[in-house]
C-alpha positions in Angstrom: 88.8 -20.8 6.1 87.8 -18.0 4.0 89.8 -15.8 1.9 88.9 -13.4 -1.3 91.4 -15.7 -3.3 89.6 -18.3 -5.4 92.9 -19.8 -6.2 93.9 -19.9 -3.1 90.9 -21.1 -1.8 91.0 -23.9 -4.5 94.3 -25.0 -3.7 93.5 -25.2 -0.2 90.8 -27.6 -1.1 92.9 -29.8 -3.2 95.3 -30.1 -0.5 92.7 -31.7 1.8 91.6 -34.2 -0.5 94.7 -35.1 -2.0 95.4 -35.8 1.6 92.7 -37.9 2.3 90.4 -34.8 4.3 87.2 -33.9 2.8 86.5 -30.6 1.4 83.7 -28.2 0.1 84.6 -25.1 -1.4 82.0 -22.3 -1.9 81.9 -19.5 -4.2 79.8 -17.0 -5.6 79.1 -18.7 -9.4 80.7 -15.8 -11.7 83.8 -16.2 -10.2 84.0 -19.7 -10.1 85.6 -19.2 -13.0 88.7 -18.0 -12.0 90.2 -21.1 -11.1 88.9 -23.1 -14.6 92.2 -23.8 -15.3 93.2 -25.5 -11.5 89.7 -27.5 -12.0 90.7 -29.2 -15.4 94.1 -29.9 -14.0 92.3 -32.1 -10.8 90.1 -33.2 -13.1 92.4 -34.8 -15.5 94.8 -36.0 -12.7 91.4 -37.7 -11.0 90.6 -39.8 -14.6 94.5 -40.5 -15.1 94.8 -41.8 -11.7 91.4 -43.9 -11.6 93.8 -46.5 -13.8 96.5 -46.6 -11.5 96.0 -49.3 -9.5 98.5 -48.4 -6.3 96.9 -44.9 -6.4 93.8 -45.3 -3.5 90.8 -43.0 -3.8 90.7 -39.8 -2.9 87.4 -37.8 -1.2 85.7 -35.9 -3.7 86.2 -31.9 -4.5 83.2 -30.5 -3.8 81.8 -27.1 -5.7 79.0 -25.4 -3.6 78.0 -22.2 -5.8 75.8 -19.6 -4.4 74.9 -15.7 -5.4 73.7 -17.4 -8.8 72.9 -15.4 -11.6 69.1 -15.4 -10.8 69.5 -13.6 -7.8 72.1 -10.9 -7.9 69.3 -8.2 -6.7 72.4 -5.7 -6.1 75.3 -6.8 -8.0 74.0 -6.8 -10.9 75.3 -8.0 -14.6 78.9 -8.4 -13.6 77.8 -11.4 -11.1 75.4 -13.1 -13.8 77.4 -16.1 -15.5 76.2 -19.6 -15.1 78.8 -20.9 -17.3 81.0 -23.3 -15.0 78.9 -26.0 -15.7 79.3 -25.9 -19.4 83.1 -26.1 -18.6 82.3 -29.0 -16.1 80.5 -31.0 -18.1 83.0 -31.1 -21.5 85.7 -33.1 -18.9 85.9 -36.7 -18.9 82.4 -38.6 -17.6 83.5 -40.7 -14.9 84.8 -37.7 -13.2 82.4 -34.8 -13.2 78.4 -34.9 -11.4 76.2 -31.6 -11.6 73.2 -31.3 -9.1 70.7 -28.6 -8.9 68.5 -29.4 -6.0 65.5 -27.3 -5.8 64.9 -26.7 -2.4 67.0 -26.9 1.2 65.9 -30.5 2.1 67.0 -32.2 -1.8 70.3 -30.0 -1.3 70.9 -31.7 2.4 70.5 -35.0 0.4 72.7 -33.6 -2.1 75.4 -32.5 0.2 75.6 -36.0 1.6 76.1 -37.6 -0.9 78.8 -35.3 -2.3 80.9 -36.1 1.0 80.4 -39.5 1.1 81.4 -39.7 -2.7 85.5 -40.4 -3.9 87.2 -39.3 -6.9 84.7 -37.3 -8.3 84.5 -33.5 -8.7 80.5 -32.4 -7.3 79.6 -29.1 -8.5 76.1 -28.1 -6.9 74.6 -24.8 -7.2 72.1 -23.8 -4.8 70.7 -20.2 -4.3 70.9 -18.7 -0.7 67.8 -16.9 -0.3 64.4 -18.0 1.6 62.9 -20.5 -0.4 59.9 -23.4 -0.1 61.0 -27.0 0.7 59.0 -28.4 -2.1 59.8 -32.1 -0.9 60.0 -33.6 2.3 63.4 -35.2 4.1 62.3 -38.3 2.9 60.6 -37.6 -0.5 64.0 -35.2 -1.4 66.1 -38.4 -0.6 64.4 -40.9 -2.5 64.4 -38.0 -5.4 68.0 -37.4 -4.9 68.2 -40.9 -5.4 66.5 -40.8 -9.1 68.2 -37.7 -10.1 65.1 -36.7 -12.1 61.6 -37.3 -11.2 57.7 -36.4 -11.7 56.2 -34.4 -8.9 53.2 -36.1 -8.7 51.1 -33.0 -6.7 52.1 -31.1 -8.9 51.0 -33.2 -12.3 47.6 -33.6 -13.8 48.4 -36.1 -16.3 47.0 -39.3 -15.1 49.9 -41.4 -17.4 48.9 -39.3 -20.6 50.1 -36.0 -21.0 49.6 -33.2 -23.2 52.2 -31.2 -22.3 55.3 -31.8 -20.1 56.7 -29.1 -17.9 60.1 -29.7 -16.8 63.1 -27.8 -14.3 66.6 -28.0 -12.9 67.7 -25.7 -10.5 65.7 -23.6 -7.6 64.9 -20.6 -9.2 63.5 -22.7 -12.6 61.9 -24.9 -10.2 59.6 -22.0 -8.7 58.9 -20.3 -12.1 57.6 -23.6 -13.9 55.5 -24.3 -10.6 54.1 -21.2 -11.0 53.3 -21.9 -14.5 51.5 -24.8 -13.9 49.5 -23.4 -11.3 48.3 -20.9 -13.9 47.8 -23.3 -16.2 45.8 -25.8 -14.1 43.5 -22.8 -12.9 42.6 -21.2 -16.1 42.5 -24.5 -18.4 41.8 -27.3 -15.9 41.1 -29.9 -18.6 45.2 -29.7 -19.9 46.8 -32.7 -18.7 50.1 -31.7 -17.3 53.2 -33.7 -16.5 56.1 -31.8 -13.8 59.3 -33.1 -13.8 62.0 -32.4 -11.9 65.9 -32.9 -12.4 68.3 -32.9 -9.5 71.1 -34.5 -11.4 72.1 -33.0 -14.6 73.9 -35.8 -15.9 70.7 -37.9 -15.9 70.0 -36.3 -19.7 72.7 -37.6 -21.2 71.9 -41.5 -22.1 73.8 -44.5 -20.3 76.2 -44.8 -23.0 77.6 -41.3 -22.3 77.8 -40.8 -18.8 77.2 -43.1 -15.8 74.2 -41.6 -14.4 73.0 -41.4 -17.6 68.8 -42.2 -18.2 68.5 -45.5 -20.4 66.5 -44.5 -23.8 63.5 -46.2 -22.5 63.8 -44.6 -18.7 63.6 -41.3 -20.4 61.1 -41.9 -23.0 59.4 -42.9 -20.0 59.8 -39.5 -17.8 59.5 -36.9 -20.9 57.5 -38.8 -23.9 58.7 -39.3 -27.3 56.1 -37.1 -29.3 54.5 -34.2 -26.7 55.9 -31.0 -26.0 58.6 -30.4 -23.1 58.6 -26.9 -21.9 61.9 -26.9 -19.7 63.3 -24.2 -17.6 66.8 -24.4 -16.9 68.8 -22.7 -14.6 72.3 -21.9 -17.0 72.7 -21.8 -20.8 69.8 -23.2 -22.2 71.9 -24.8 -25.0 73.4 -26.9 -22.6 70.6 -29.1 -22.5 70.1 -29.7 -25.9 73.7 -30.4 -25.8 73.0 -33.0 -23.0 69.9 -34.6 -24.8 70.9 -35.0 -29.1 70.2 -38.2 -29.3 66.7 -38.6 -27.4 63.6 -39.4 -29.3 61.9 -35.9 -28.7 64.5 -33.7 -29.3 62.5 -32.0 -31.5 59.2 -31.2 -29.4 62.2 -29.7 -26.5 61.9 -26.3 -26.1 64.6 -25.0 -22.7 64.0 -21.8 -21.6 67.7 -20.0 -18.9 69.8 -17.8 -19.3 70.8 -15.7 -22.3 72.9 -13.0 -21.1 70.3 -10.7 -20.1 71.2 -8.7 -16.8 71.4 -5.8 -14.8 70.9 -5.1 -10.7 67.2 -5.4 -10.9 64.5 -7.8 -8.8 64.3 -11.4 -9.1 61.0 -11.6 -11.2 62.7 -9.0 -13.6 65.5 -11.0 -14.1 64.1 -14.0 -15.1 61.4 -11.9 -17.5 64.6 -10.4 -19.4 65.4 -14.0 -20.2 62.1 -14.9 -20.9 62.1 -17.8 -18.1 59.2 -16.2 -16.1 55.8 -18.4 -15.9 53.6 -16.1 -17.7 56.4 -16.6 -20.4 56.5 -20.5 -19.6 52.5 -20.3 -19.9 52.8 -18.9 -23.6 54.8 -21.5 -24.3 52.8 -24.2 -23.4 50.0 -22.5 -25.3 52.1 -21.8 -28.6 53.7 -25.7 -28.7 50.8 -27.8 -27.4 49.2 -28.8 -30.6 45.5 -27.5 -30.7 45.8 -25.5 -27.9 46.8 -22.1 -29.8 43.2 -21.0 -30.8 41.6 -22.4 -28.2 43.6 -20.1 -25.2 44.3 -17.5 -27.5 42.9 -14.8 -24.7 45.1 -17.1 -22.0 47.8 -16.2 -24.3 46.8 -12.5 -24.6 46.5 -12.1 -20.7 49.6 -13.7 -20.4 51.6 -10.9 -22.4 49.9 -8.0 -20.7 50.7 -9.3 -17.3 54.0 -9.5 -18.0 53.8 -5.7 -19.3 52.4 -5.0 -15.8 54.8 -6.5 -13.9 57.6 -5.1 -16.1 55.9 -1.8 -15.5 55.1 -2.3 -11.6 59.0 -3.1 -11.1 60.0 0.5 -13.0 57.4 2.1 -10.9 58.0 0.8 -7.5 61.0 -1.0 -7.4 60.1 -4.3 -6.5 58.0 -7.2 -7.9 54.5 -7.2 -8.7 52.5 -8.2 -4.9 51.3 -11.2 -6.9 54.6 -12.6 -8.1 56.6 -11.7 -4.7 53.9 -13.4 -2.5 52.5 -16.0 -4.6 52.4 -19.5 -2.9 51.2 -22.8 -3.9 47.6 -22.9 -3.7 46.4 -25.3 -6.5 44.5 -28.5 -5.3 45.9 -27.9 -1.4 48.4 -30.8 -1.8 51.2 -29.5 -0.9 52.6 -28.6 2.9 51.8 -25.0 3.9 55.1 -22.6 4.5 56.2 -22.5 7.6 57.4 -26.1 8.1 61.1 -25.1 7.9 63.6 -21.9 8.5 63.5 -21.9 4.5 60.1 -20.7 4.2 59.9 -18.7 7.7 62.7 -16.5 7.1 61.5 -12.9 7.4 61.0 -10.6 4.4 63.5 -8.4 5.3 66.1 -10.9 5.5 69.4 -9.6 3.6 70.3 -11.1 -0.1 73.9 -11.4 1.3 73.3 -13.7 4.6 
């Protein structure tokens, strides 16, 4: 049922579950929003009535947002907010999950478990445009099932890494792939560690949430004392927010959104919040202790390819041929395109399918 009403639409999906009928309501994410009010209302009544014991389960609401901020190519800054998960997030632990899958297959996985799931509110947010499937059916699900993860094709590291690249969300996901990829070609000797996270609430430590990442688990994934480079698909503050009291808090550097829009192309977007990989690259190179000298002209080729692409965008009106086409090449380990609709979808498919 679809109606431009998100408080209808909301109510409609509370209905169903209150009634024992599963739901999944989709929005675009800055107008989510609009019905914060009606979400911390279910939410409270779902962590009151968990103590009730004559009160059975109910299915679980289910948030499916699309049209994210990184991808408003014609709506522009009016339809950039990632913010609902910062609301999400502040209600009671035992109530709220977050995924970000990065690509269709982890968001299948996702999806399943969401509707399978009771008494929770699931808020995923998943672009709709043509993507890669980074992961297989089978590799997405058994990542799905560890909420955060290294991708080992895509990591260089060998158990001892120098720097550790991480992402949540799809559009994140591609950017800090791209960075490595640069990274790997132009200083192959850097050991690199990628890691993925599906499930948000995986930062936050066991006490705090319960698919929270025991001290050692994460100590484990990110290191206690080397750089993490992470891009993030919202407010980057969120994460710090998410991960106070972990060892390396201070060697965390996130990179998202900071309120920097307009209708523009994808690759412009995420260089006006300085989430791009050439960006992600000088990162790397200014936190990685010893590095700095030794790739200063990496550095320097880094910020004059961003000027170009900046430039090529004002000139043309699209992305730099380079950035629009690039692929994963590095090493040959990973599937070619063309394996699902995701990656065959043609160029000239609308943003608004």
């Amino acid at each position: 049922m679809e109606i431009l009403s998100e408080h209808t639409c909301q109510g409609w999906v509370e209905g169903y579950t209150l009634t024992g009928r599963h739901g999944l309501f989709s929005c675009y994410e800055a107008f989510i929003h609009l019905v914060d009010s009606m979400f911390n209302q279910h939410a409270k009544w779902l962590k009151t009535t968990r103590d009730i014991p004559w009160r059975p389960r109910v299915p679980s609401l289910n948030y499916l947002l699309s049209s994210h901020v990184w991808r408003q190519d014609h709506n522009g800054f009016s339809h950039q907010d990632p913010g609902f998960i910062d609301h999400v997030v502040n209600k009671r632990a035992e109530v709220v999950r977050v995924y970000l899958p990065p690509d269709a297959n982890t968001l299948l996985s996702t999806m399943q478990h969401c509707l399978e799931s009771q008494h929770y509110v699931n808020v995923v947010v998943a672009g709709k445009q043509p993507s890669y499937d980074w992961l297989t059916a089978d590799e997405a699900d058994l990542h799905c099932a560890r909420g955060a993860g290294i991708w080992e094709w895509a990591s260089n590291d060998e158990g001892r890494p120098d720097v550790v690249i991480a992402c949540a969300g799809d559009v994140p996901t591609l950017e800090a792939l791209a960075a490595v990829s640069i990274l790997r070609a132009k200083l192959p000797e850097l050991r690199i560690r990628f890691v993925n996270v599906v499930d948000l609430m995986r930062l936050q430590d066991e006490t705090e949430h319960p698919h929270g990442m025991a001290q050692r688990d994460y100590d484990n994934l990110f290191g206690t004392d080397v750089p993490v480079i992470f891009a993030y698909h919202g407010y980057p503050w969120l994460i710090h927010r998410l991960t106070y009291r972990r060892a390396n808090n201070d060697h965390l550097h996130v990179r998202g959104y900071k309120e920097e829009g307009t209708t523009t192309t994808p690759f412009d977007m995420v260089m006006m919040n300085d989430m791009d990989r050439f960006h992600l690259v000088m990162d790397v190179i200014d936190r990685t202790p010893g590095l700095g000298s030794r790739a200063a002209s990496l550095r320097q080729e880094m910020v004059d390819t961003r000027r170009r692409a900046r430039q090529y965008t004002r000139d043309h009106g699209d992305d730099l041929p380079e950035v629009r086409d690039w692929e994963w090449t590095s090493h040959g380990e990973r599937p070619e395109a063309g394996s699902s609709p995701s990656v065959t979808a043609a160029a000239s498919t609308s943003a608004d399918f």
